[in-house]
CHARMM-style PDB file with segment names, atoms N, HN, CA, C and O in Angstrom:
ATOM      1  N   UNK     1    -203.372 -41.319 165.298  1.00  0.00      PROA
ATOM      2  CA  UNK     1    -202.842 -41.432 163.955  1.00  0.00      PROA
ATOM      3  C   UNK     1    -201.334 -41.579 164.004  1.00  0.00      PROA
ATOM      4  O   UNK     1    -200.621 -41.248 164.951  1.00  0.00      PROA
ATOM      5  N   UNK     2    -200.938 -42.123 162.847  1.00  0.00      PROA
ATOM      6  HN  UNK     2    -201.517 -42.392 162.077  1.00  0.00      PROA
ATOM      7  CA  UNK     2    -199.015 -42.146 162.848  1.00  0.00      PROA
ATOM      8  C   UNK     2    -198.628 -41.186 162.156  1.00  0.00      PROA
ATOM      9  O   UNK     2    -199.408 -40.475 161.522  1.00  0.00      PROA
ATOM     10  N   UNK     3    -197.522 -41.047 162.177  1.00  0.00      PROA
ATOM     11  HN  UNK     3    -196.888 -41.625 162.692  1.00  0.00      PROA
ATOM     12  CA  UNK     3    -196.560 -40.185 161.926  1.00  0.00      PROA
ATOM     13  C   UNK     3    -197.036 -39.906 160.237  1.00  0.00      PROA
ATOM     14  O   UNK     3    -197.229 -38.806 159.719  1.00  0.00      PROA
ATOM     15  N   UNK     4    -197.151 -41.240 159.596  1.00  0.00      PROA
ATOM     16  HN  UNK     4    -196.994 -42.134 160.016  1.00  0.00      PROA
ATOM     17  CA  UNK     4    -196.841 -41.218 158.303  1.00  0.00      PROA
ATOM     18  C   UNK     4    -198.114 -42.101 157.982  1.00  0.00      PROA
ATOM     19  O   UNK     4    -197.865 -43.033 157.217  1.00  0.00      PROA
ATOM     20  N   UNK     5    -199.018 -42.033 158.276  1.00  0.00      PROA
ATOM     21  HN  UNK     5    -199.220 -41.276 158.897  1.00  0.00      PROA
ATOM     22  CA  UNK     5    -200.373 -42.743 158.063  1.00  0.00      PROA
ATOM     23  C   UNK     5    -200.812 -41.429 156.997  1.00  0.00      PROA
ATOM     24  O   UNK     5    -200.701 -40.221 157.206  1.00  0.00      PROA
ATOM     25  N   UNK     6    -201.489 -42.334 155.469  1.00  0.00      PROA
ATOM     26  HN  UNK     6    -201.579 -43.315 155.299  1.00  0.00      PROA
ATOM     27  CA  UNK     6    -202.425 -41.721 154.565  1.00  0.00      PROA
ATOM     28  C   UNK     6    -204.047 -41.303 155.545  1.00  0.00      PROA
ATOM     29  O   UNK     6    -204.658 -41.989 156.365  1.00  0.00      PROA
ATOM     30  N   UNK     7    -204.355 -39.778 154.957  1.00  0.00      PROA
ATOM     31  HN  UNK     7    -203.859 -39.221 154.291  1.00  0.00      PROA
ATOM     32  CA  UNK     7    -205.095 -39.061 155.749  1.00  0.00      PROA
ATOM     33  C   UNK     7    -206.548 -39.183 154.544  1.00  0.00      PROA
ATOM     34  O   UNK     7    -206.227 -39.006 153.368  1.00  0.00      PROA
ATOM     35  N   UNK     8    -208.039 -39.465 154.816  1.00  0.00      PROA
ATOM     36  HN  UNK     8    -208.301 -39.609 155.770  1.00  0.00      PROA
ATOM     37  CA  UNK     8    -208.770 -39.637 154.448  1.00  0.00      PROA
ATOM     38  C   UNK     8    -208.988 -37.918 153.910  1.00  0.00      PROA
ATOM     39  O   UNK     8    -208.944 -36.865 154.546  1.00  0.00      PROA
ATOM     40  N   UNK     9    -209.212 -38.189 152.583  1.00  0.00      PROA
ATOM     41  HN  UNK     9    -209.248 -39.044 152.066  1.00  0.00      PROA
ATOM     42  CA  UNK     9    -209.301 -36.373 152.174  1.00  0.00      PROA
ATOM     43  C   UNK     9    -210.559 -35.572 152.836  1.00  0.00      PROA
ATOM     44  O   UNK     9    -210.640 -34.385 153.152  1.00  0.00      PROA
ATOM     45  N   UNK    10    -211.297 -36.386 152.916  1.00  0.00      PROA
ATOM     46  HN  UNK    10    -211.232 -37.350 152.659  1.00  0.00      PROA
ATOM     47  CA  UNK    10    -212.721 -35.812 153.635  1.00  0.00      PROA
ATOM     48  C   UNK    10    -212.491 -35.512 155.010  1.00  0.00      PROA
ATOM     49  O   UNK    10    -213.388 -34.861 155.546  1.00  0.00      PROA
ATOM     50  N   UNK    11    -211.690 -35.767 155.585  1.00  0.00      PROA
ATOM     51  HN  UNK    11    -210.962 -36.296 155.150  1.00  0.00      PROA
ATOM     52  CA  UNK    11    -210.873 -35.757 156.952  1.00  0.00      PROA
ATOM     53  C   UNK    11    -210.206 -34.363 157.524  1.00  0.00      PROA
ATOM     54  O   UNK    11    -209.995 -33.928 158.656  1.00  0.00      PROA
ATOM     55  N   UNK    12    -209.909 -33.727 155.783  1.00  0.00      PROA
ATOM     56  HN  UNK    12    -210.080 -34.080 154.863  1.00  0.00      PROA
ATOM     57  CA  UNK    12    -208.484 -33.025 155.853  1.00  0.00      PROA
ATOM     58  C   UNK    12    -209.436 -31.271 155.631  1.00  0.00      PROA
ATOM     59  O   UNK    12    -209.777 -30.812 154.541  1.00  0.00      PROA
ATOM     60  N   UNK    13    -209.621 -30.736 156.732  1.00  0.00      PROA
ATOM     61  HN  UNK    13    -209.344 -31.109 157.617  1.00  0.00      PROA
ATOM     62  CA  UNK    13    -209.635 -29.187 156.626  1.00  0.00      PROA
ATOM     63  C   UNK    13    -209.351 -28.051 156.161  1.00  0.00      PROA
ATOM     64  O   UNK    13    -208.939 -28.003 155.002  1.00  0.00      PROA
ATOM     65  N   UNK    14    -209.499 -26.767 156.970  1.00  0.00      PROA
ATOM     66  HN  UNK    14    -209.834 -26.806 157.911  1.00  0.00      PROA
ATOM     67  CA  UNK    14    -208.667 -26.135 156.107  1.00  0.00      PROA
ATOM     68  C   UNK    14    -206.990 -25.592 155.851  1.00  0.00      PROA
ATOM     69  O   UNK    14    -206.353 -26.002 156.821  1.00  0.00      PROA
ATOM     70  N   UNK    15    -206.131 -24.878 154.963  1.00  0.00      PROA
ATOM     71  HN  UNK    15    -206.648 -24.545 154.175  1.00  0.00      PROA
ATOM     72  CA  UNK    15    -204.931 -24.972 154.564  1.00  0.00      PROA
ATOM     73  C   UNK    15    -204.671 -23.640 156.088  1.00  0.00      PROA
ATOM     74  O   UNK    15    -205.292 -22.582 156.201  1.00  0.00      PROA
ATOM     75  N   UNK    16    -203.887 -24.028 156.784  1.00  0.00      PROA
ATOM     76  HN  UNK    16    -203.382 -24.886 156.693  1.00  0.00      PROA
ATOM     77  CA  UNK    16    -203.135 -23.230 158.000  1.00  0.00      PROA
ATOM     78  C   UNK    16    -201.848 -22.704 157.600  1.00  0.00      PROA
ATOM     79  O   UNK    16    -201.401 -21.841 158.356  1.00  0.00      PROA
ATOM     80  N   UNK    17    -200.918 -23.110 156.279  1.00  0.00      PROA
ATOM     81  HN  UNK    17    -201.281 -23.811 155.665  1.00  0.00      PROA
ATOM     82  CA  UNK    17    -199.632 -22.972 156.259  1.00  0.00      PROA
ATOM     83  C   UNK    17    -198.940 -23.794 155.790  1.00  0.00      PROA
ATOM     84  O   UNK    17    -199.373 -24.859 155.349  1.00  0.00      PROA
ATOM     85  N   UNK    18    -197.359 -23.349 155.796  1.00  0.00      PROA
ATOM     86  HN  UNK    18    -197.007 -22.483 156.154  1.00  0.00      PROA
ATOM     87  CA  UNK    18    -196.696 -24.125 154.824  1.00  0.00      PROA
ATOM     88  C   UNK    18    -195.151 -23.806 155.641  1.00  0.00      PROA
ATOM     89  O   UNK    18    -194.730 -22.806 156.222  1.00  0.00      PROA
ATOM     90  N   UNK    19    -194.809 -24.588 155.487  1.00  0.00      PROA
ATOM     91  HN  UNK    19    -195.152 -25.400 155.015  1.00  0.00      PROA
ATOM     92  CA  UNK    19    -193.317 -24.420 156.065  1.00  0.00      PROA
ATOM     93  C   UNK    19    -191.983 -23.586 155.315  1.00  0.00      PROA
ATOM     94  O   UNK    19    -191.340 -24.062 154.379  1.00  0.00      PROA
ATOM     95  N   UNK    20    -191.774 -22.503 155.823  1.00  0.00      PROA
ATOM     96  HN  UNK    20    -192.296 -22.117 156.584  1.00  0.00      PROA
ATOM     97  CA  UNK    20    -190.967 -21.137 155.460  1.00  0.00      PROA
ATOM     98  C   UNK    20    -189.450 -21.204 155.793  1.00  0.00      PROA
ATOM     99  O   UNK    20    -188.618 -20.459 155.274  1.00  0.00      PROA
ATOM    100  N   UNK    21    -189.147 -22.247 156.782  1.00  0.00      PROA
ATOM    101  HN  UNK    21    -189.823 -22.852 157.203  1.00  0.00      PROA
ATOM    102  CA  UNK    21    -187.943 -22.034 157.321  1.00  0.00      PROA
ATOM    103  C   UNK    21    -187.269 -23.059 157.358  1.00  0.00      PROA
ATOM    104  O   UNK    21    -187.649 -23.302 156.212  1.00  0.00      PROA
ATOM    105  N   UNK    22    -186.366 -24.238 157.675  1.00  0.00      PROA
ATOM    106  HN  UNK    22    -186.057 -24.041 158.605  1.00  0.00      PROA
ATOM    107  CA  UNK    22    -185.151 -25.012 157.814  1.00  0.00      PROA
ATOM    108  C   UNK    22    -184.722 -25.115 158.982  1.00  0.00      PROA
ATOM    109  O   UNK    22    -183.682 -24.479 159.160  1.00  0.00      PROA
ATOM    110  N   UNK    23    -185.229 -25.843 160.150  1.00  0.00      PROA
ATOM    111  HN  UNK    23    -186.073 -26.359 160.006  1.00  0.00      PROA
ATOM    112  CA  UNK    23    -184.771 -25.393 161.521  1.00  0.00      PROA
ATOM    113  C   UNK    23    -183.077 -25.858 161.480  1.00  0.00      PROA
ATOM    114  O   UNK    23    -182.687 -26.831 160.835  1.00  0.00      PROA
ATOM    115  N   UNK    24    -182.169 -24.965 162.297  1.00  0.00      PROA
ATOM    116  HN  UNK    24    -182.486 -24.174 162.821  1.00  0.00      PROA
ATOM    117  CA  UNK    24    -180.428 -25.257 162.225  1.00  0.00      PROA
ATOM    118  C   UNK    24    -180.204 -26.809 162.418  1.00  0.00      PROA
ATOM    119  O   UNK    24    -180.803 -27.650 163.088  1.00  0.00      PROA
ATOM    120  N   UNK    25    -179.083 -26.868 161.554  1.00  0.00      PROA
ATOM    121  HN  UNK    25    -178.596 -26.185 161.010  1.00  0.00      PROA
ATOM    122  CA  UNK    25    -178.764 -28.582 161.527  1.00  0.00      PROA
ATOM    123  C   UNK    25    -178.016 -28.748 163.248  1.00  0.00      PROA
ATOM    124  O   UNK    25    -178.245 -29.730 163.955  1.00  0.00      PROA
ATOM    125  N   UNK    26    -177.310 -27.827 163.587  1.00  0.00      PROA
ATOM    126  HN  UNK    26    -177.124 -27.030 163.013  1.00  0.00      PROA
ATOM    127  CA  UNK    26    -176.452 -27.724 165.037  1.00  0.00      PROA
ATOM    128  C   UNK    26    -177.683 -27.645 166.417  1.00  0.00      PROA
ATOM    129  O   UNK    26    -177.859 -28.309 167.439  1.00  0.00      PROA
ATOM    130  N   UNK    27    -178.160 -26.811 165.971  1.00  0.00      PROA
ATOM    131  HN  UNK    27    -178.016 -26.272 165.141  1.00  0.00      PROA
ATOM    132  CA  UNK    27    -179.340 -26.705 167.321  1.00  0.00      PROA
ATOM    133  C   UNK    27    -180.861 -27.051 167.386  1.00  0.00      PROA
ATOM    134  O   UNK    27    -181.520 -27.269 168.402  1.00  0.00      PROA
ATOM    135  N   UNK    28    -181.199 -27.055 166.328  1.00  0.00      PROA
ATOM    136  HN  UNK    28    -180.663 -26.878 165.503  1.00  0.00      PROA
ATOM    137  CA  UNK    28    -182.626 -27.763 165.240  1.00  0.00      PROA
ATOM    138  C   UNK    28    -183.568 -26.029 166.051  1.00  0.00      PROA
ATOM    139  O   UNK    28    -184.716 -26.021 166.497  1.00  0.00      PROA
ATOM    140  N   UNK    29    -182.942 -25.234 166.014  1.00  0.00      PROA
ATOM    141  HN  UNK    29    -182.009 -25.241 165.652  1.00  0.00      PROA
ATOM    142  CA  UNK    29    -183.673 -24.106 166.050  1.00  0.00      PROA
ATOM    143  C   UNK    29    -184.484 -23.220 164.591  1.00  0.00      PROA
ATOM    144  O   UNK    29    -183.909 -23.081 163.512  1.00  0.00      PROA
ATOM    145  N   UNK    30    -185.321 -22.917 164.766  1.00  0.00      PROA
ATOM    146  HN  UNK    30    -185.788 -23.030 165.642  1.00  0.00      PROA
ATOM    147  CA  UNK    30    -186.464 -22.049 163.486  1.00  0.00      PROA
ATOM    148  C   UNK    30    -186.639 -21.378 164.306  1.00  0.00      PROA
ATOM    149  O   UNK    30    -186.499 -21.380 165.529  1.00  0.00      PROA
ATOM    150  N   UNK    31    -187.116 -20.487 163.253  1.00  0.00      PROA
ATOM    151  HN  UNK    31    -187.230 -20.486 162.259  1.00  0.00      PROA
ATOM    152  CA  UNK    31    -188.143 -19.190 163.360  1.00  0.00      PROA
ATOM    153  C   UNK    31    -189.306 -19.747 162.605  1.00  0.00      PROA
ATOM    154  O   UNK    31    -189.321 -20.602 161.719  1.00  0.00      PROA
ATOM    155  N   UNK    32    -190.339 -19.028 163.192  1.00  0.00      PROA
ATOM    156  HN  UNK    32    -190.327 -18.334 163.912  1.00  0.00      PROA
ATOM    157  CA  UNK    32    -191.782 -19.120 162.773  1.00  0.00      PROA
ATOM    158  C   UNK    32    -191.752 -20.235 162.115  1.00  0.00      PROA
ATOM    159  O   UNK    32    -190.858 -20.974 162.527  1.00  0.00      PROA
ATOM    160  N   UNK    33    -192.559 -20.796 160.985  1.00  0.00      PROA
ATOM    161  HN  UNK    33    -193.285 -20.195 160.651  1.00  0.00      PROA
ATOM    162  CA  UNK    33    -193.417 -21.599 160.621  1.00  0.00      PROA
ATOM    163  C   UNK    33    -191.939 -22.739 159.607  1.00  0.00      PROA
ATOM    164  O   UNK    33    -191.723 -22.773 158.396  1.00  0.00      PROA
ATOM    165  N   UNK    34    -191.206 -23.516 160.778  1.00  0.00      PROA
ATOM    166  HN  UNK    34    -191.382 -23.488 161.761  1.00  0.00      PROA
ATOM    167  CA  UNK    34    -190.038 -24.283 160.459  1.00  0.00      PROA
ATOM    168  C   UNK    34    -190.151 -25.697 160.760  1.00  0.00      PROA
ATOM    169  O   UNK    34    -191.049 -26.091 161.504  1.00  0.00      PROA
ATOM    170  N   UNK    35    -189.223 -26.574 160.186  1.00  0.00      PROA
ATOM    171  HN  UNK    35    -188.493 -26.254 159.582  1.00  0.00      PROA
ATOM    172  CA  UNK    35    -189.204 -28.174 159.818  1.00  0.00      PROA
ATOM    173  C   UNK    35    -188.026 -28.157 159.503  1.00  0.00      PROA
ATOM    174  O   UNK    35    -187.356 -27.433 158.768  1.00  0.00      PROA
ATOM    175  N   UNK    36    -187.702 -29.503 160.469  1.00  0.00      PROA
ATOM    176  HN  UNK    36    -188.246 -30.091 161.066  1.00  0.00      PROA
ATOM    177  CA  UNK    36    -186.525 -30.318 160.500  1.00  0.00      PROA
ATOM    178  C   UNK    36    -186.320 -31.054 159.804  1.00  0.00      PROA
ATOM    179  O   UNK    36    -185.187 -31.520 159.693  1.00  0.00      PROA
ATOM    180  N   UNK    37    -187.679 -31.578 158.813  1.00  0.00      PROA
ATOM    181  HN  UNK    37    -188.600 -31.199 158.904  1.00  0.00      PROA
ATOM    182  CA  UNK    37    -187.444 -32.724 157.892  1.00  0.00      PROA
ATOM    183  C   UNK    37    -188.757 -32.687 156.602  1.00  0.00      PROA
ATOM    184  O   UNK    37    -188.963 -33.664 155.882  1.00  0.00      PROA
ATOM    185  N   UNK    38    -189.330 -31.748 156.524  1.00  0.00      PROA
ATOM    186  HN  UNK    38    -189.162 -30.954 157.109  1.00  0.00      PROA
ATOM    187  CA  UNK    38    -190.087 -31.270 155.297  1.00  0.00      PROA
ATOM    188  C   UNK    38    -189.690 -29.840 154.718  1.00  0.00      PROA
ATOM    189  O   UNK    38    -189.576 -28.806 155.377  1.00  0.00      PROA
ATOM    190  N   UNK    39    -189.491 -30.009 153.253  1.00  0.00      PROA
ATOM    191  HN  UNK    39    -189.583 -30.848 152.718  1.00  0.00      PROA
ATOM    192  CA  UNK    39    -188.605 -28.840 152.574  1.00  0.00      PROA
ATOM    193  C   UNK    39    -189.677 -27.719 153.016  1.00  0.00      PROA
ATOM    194  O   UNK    39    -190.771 -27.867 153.561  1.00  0.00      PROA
ATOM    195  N   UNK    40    -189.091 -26.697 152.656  1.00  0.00      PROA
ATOM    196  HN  UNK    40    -188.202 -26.577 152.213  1.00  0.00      PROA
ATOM    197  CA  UNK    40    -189.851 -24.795 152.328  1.00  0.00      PROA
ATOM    198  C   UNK    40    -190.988 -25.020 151.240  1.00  0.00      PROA
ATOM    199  O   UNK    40    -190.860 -25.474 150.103  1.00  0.00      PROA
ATOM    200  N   UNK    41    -191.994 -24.635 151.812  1.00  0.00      PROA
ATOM    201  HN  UNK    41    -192.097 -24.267 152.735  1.00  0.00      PROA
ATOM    202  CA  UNK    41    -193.391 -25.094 150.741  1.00  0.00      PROA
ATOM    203  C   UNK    41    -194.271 -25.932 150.823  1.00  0.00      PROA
ATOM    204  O   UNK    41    -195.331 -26.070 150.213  1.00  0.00      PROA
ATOM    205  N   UNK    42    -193.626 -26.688 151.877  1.00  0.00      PROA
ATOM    206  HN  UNK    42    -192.764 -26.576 152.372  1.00  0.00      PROA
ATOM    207  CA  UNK    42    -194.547 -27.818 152.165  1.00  0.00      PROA
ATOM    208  C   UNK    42    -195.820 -27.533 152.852  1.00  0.00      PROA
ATOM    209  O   UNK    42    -195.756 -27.194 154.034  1.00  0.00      PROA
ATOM    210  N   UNK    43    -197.055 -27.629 152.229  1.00  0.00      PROA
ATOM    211  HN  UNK    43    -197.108 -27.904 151.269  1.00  0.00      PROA
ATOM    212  CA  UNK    43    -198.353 -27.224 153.149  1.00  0.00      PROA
ATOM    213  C   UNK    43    -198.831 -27.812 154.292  1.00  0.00      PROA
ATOM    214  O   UNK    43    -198.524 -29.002 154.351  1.00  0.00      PROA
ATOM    215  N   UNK    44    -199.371 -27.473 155.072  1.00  0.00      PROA
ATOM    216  HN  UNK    44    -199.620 -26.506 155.024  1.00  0.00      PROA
ATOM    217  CA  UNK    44    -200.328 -28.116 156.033  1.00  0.00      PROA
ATOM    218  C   UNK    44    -201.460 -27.787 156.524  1.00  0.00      PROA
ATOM    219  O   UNK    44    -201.666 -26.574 156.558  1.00  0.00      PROA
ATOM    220  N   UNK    45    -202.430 -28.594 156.998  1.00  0.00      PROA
ATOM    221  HN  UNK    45    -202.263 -29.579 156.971  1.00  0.00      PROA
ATOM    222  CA  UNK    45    -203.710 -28.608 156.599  1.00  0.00      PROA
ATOM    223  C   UNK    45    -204.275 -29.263 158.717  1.00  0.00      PROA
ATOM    224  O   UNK    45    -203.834 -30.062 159.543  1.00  0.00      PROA
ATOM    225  N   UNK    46    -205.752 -27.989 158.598  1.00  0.00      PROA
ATOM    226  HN  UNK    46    -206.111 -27.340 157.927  1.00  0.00      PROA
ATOM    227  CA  UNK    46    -205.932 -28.815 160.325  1.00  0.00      PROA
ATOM    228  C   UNK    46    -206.804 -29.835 159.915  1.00  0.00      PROA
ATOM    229  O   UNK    46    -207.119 -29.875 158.726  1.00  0.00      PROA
ATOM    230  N   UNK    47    -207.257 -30.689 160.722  1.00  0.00      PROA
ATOM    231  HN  UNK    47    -207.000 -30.656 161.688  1.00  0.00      PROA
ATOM    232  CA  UNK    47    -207.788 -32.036 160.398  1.00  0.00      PROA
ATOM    233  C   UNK    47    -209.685 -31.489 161.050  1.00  0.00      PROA
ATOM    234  O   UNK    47    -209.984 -30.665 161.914  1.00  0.00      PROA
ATOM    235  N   UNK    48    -210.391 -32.181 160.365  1.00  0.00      PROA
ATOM    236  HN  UNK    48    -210.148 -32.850 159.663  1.00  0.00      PROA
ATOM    237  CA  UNK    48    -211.869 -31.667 160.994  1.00  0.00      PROA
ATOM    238  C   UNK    48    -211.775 -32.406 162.440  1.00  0.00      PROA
ATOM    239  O   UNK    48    -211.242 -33.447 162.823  1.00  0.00      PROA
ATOM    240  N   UNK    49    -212.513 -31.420 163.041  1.00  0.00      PROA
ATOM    241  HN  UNK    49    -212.946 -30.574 162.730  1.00  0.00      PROA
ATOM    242  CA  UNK    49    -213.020 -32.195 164.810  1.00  0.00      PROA
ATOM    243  C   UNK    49    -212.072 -32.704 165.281  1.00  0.00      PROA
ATOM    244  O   UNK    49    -212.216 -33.867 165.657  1.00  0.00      PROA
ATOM    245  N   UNK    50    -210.499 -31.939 165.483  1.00  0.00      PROA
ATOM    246  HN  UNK    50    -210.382 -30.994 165.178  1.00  0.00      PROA
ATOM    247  CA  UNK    50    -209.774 -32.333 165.730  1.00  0.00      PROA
ATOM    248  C   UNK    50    -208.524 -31.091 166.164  1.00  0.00      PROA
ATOM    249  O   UNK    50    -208.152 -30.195 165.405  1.00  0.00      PROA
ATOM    250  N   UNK    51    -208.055 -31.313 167.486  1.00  0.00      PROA
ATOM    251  HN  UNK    51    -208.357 -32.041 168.102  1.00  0.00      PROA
ATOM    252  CA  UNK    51    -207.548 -29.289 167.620  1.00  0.00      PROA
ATOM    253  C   UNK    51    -205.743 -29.760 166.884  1.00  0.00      PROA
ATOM    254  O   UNK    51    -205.056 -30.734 167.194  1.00  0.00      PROA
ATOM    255  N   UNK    52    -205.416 -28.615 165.837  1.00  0.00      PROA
ATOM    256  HN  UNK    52    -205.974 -27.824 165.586  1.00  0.00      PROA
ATOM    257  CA  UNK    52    -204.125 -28.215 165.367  1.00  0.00      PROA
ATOM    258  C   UNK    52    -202.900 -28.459 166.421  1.00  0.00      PROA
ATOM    259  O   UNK    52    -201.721 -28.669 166.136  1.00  0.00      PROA
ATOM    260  N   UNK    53    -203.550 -28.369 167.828  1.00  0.00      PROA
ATOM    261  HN  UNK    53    -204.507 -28.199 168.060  1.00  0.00      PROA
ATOM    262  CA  UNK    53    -202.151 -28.658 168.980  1.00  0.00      PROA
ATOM    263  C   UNK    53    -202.057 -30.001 168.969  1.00  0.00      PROA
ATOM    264  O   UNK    53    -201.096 -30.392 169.632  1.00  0.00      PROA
ATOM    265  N   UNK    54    -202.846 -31.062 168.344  1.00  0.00      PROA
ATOM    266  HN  UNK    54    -203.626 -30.745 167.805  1.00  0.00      PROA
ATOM    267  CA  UNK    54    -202.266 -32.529 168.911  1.00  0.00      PROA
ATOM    268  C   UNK    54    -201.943 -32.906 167.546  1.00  0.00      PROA
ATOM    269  O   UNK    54    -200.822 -33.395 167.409  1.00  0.00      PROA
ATOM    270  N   UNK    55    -202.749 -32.782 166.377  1.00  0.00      PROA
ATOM    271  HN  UNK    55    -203.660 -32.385 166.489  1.00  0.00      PROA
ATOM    272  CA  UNK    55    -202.639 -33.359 164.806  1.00  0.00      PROA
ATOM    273  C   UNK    55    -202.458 -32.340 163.749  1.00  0.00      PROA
ATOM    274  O   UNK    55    -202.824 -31.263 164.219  1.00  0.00      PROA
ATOM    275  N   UNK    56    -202.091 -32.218 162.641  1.00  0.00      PROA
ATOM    276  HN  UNK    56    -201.794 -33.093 162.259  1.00  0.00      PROA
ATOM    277  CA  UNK    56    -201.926 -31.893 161.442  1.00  0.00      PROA
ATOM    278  C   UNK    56    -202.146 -32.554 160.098  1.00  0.00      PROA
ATOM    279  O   UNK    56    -202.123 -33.783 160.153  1.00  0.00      PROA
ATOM    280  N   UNK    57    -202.316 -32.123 159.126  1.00  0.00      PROA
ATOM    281  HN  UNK    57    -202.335 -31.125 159.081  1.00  0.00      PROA
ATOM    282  CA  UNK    57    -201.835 -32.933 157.803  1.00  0.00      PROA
ATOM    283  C   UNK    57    -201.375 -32.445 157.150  1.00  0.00      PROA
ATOM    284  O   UNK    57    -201.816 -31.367 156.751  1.00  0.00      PROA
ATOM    285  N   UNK    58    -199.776 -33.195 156.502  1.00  0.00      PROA
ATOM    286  HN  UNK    58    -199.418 -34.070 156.827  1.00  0.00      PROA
ATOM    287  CA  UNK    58    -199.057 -32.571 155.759  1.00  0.00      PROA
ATOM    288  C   UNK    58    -199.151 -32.696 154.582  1.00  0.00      PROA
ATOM    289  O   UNK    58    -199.190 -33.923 154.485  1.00  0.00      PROA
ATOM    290  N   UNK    59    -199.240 -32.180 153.259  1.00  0.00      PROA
ATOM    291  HN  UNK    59    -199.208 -31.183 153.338  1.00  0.00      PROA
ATOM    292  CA  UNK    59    -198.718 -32.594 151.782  1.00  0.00      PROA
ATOM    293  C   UNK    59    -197.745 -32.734 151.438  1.00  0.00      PROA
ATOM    294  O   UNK    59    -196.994 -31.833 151.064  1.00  0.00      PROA
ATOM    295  N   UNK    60    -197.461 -34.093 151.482  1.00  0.00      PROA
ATOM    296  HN  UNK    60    -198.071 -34.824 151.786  1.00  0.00      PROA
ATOM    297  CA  UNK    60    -196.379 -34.880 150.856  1.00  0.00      PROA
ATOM    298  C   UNK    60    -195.892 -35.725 149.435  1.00  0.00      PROA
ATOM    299  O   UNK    60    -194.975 -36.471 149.092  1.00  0.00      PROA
ATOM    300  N   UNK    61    -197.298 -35.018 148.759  1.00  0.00      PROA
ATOM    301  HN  UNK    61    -198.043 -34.412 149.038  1.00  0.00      PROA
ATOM    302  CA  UNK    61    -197.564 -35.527 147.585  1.00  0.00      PROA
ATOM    303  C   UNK    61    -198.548 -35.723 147.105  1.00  0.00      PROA
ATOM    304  O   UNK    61    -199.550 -35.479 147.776  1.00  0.00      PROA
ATOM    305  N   UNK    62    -198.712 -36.281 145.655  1.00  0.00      PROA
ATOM    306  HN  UNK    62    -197.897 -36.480 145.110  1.00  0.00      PROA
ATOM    307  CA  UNK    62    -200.179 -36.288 145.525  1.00  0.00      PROA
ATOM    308  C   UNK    62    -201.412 -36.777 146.190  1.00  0.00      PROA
ATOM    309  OT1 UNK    62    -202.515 -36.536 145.699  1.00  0.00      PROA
TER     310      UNK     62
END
């Protein structure tokens, strides 16, 4: 899948989290559950038949 490829909803599992933190603009360091380029709130979702260490899906909108 790409980076930014639309995810088939029947595809999309269950909700794992949401991004809490802002990794540093100087060192791109976070704590726990952080993003370099999706705001605080943003959910994410594991994908069916598919392990959380290689893919995700994010909500980026409707």
């Amino acid at each position: 899948m790409k980076e930014d490829e639309a995810i088939d909803p029947r595809k999309i599992g269950k909700y794992i989290g949401k991004v809490e933190s802002i990794a540093d603009d100087d060192t791109g360091q976070y704590k726990g559950n952080g993003s370099n380029i999706y705001p605080v709130g943003t959910k994410y979702y594991k994908l069916n038949n598919q392990s959380s260490d290689s893919a995700i899906a994010v909500e980026i909108g409707n």
